[in-house]
N, CA, C and O atoms as CSV, one atom per row, in Angstrom:
chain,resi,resn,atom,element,x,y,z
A,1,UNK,N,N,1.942,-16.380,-19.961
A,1,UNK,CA,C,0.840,-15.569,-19.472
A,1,UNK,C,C,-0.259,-15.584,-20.534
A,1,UNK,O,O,0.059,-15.438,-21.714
A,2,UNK,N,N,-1.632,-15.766,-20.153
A,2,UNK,CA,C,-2.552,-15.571,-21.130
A,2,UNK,C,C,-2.743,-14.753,-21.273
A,2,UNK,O,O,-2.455,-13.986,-20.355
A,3,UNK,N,N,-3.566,-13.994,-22.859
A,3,UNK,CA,C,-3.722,-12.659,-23.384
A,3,UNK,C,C,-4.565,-11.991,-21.935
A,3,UNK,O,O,-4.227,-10.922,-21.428
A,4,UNK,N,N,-5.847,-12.964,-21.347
A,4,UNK,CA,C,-6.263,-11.755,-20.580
A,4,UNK,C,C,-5.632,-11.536,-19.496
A,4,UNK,O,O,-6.051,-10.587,-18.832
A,5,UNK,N,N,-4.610,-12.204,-19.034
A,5,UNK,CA,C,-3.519,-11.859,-17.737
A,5,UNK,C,C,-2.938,-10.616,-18.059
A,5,UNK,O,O,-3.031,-9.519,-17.510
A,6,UNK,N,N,-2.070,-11.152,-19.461
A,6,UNK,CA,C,-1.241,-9.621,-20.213
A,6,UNK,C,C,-1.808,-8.711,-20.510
A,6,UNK,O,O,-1.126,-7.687,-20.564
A,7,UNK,N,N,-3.331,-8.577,-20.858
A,7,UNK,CA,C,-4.162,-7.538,-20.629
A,7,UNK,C,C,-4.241,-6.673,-19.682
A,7,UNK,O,O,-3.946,-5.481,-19.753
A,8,UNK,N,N,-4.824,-7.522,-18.362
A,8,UNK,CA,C,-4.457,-7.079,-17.249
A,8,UNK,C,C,-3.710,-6.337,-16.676
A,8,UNK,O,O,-3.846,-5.233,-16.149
A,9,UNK,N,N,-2.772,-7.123,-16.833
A,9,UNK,CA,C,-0.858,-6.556,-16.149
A,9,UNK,C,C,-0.883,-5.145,-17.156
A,9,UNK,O,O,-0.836,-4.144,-16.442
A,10,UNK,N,N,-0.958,-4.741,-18.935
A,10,UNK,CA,C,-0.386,-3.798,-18.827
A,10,UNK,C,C,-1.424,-2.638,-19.147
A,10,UNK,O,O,-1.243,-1.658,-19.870
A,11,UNK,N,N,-2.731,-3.051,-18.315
A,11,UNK,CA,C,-3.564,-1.980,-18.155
A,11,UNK,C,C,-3.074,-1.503,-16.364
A,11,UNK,O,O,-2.915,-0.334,-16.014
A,12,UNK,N,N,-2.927,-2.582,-15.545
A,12,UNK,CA,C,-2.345,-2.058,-14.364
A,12,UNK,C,C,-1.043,-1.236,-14.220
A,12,UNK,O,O,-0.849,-0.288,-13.459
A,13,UNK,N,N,-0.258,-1.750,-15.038
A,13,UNK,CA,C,1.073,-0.896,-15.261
A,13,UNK,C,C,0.405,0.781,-15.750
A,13,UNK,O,O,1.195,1.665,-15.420
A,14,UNK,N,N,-0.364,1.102,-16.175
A,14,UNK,CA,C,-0.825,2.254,-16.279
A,14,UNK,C,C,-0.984,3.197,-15.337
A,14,UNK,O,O,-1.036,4.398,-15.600
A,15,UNK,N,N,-1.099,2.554,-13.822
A,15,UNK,CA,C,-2.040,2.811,-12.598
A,15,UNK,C,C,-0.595,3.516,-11.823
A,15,UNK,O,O,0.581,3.196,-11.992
A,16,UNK,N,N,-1.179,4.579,-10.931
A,16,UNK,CA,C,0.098,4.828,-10.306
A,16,UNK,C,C,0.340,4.283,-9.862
A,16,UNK,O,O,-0.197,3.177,-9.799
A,17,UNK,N,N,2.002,4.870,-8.775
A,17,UNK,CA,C,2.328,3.717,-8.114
A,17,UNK,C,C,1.386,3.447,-6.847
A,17,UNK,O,O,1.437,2.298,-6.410
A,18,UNK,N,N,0.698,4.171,-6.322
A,18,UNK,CA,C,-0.378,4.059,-5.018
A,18,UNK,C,C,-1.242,3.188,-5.415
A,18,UNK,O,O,-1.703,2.303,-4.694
A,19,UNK,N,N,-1.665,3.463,-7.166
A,19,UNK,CA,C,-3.110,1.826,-6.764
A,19,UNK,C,C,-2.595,1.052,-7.505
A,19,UNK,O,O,-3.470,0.467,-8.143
A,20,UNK,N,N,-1.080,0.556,-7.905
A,20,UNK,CA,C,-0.826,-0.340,-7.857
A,20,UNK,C,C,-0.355,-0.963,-6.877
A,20,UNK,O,O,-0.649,-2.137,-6.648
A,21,UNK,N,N,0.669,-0.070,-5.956
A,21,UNK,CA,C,1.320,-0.751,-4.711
A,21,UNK,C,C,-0.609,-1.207,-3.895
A,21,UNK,O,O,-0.446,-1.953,-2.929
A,22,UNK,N,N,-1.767,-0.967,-4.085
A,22,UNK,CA,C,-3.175,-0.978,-3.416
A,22,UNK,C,C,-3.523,-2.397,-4.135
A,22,UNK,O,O,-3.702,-3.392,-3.434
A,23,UNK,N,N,-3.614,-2.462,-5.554
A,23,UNK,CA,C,-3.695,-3.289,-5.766
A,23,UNK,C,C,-3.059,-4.888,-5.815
A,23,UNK,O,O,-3.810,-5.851,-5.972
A,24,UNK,N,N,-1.985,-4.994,-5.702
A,24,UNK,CA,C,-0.793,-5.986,-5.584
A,24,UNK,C,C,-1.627,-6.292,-4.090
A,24,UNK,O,O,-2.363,-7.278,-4.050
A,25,UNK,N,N,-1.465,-5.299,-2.711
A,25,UNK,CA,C,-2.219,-5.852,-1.770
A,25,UNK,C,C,-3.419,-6.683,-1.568
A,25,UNK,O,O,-3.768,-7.700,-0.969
A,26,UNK,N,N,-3.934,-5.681,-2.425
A,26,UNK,CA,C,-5.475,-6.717,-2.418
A,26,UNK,C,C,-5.081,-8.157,-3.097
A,26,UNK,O,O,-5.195,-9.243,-2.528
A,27,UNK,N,N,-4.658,-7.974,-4.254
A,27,UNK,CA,C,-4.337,-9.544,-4.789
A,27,UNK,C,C,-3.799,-10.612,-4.082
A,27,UNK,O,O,-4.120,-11.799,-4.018
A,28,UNK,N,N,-2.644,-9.755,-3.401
A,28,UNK,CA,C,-1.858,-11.141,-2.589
A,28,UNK,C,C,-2.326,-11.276,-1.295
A,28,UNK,O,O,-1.809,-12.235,-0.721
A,29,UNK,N,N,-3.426,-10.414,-0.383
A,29,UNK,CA,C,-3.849,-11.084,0.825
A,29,UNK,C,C,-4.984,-11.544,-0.004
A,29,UNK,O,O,-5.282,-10.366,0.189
A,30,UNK,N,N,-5.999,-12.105,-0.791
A,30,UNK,CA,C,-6.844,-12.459,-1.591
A,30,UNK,C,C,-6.712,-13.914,-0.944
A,30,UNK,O,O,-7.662,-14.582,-0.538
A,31,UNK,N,N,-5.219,-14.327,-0.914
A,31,UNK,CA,C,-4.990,-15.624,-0.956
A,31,UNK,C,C,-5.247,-16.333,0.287
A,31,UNK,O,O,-5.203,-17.563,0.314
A,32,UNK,N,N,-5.598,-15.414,1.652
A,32,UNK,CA,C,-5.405,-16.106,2.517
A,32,UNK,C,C,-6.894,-15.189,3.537
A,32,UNK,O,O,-6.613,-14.071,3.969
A,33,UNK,N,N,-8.246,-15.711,3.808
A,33,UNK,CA,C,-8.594,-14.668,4.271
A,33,UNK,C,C,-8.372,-14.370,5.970
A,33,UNK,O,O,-8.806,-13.424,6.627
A,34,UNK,N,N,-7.634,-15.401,6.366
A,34,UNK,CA,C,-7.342,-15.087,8.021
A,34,UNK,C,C,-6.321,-13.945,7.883
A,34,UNK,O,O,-6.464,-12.765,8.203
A,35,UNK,N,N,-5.226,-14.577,7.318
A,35,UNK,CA,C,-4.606,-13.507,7.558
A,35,UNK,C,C,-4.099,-11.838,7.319
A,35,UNK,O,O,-3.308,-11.024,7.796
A,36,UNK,N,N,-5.230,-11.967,6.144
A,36,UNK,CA,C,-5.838,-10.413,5.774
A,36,UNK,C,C,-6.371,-9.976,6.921
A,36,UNK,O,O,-5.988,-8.858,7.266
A,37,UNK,N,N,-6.973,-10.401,7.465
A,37,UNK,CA,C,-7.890,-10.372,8.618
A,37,UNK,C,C,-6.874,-9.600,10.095
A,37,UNK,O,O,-6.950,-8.483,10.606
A,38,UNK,N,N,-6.135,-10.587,10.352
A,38,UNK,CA,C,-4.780,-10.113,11.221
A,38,UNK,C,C,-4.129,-8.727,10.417
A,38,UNK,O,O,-4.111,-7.598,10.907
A,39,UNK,N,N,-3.741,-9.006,9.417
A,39,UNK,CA,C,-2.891,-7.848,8.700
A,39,UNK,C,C,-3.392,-6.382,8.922
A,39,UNK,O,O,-2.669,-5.449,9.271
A,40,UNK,N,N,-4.853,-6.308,8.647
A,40,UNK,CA,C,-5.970,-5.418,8.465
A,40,UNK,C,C,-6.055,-5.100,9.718
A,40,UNK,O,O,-6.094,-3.886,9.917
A,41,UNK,N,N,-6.102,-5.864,10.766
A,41,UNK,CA,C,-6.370,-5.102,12.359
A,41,UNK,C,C,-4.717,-4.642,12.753
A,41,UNK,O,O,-4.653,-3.680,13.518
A,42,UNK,N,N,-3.646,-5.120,12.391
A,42,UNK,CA,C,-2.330,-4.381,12.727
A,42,UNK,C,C,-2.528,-2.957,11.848
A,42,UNK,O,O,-2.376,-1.813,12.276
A,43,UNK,N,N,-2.878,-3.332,10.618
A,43,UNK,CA,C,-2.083,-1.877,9.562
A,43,UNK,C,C,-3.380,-0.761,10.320
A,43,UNK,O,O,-2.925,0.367,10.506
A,44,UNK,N,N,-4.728,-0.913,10.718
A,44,UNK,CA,C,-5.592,-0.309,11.535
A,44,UNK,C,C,-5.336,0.198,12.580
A,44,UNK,O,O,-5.666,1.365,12.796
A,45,UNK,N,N,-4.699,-0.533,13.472
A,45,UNK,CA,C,-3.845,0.208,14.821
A,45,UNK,C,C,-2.426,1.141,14.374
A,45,UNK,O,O,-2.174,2.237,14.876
A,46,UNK,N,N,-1.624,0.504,13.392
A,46,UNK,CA,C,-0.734,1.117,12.998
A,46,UNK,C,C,-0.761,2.748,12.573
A,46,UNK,O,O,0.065,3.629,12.812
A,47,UNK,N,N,-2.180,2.800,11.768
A,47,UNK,CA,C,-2.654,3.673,11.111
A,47,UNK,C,C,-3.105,4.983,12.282
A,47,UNK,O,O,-2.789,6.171,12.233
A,48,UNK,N,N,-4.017,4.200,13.393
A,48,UNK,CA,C,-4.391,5.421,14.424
A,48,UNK,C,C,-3.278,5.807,15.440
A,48,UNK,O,O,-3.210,6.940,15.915
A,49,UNK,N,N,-2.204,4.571,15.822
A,49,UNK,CA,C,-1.038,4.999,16.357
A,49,UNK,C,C,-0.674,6.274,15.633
A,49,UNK,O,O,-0.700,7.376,16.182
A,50,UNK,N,N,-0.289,6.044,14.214
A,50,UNK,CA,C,0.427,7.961,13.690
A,50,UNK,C,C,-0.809,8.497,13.565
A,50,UNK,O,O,-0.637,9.706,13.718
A,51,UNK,N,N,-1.819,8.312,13.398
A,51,UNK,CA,C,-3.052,10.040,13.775
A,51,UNK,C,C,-2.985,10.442,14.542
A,51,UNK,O,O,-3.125,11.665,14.530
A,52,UNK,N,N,-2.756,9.853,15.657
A,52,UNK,CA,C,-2.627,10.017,17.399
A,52,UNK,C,C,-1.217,10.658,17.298
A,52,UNK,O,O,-1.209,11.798,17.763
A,53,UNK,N,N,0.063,10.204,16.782
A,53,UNK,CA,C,1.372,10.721,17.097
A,53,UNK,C,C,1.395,11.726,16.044
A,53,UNK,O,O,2.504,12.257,16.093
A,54,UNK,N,N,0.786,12.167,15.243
A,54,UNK,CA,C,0.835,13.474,14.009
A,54,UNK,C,C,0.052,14.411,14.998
A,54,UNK,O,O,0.620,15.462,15.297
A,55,UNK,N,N,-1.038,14.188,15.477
A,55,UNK,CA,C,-2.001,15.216,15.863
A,55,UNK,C,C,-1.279,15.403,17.816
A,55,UNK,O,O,-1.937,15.776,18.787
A,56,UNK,N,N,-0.285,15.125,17.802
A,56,UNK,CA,C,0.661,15.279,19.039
A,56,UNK,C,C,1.663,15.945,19.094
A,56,UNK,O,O,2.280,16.333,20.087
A,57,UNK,N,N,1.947,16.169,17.541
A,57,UNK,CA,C,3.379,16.593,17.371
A,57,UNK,C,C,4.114,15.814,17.306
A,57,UNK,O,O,5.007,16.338,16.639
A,58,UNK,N,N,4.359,15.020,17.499
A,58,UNK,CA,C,5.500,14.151,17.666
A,58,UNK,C,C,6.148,13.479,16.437
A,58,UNK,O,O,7.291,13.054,16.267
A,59,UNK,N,N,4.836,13.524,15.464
A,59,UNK,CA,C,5.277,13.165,14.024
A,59,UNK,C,C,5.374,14.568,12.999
A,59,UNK,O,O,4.889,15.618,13.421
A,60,UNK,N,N,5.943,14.531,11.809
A,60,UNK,CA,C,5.494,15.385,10.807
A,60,UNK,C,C,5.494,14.341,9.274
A,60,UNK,O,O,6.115,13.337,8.927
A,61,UNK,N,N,4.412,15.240,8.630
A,61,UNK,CA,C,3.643,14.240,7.849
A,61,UNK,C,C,4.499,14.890,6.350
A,61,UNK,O,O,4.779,16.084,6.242
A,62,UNK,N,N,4.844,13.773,5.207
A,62,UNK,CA,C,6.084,14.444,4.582
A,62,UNK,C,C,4.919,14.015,3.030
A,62,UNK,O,O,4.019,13.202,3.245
A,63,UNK,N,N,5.038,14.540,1.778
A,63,UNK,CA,C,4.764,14.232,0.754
A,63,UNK,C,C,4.821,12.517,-0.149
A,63,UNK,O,O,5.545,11.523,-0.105
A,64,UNK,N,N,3.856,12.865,-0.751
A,64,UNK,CA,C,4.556,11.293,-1.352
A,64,UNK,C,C,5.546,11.056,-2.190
A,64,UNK,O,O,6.115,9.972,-2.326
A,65,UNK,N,N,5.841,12.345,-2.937
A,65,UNK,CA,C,6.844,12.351,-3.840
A,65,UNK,C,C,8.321,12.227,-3.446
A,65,UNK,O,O,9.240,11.648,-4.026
A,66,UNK,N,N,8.294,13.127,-1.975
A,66,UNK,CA,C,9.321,12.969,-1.021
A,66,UNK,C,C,9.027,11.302,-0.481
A,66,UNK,O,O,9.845,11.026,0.396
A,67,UNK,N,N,8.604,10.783,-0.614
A,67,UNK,CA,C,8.473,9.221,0.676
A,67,UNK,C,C,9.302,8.419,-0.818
A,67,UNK,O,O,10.419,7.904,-0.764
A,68,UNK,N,N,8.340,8.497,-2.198
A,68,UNK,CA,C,9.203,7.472,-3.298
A,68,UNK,C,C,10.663,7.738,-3.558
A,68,UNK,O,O,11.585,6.953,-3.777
A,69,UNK,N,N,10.634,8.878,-3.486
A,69,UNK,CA,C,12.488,9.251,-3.914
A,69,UNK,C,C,13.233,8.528,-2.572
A,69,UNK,O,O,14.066,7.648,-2.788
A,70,UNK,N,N,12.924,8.908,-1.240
A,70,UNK,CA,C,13.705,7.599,0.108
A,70,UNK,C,C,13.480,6.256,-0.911
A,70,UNK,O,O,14.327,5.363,-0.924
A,71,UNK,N,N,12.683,6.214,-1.470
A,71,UNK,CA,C,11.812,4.391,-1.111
A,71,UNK,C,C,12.897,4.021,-2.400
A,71,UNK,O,O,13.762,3.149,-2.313
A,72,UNK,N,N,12.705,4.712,-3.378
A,72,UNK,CA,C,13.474,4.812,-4.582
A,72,UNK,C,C,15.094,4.176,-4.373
A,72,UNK,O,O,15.604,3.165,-4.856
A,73,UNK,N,N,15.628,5.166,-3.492
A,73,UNK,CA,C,17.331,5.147,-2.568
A,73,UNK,C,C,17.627,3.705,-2.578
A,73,UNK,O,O,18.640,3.243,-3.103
A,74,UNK,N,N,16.439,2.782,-1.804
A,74,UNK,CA,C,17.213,1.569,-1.208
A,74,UNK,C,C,17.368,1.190,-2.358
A,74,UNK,O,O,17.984,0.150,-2.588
């Protein structure tokens, strides 16, 4: 790795886990712009599907600290 990669990396390691898990995204659809493109209109519908099913009841909306400790489990 070059110094300014390793720079990089452990100024990002600083970052929580939200803008890093944000950033890793951006980097790796970077690589392809169609299919950012596709990705971006699913995670968009995905996204108003639960506004629509939260603001219905049908969902309940849980913490993030509670979502990493599940995510943590596997």
């Amino acid at each position: 790795m070059t110094p300014v990669l390793e720079s990089l990396y452990l100024e990002a390691m600083q970052l929580d886990p939200i803008d890093r898990a944000e950033l890793l995204d951006r980097l790796f659809f970077s690589f392809s712009t169609a299919q950012n493109k596709k990705t971006e209109e699913k995670w968009r519908k995905e996204v108003e599907d639960r506004v629509v099913a939260f603001n219905e009841g049908k969902i309940q909306a849980d913490t993030v600290d509670n979502v990493f400790k599940r995510l943590s489990k596997r």
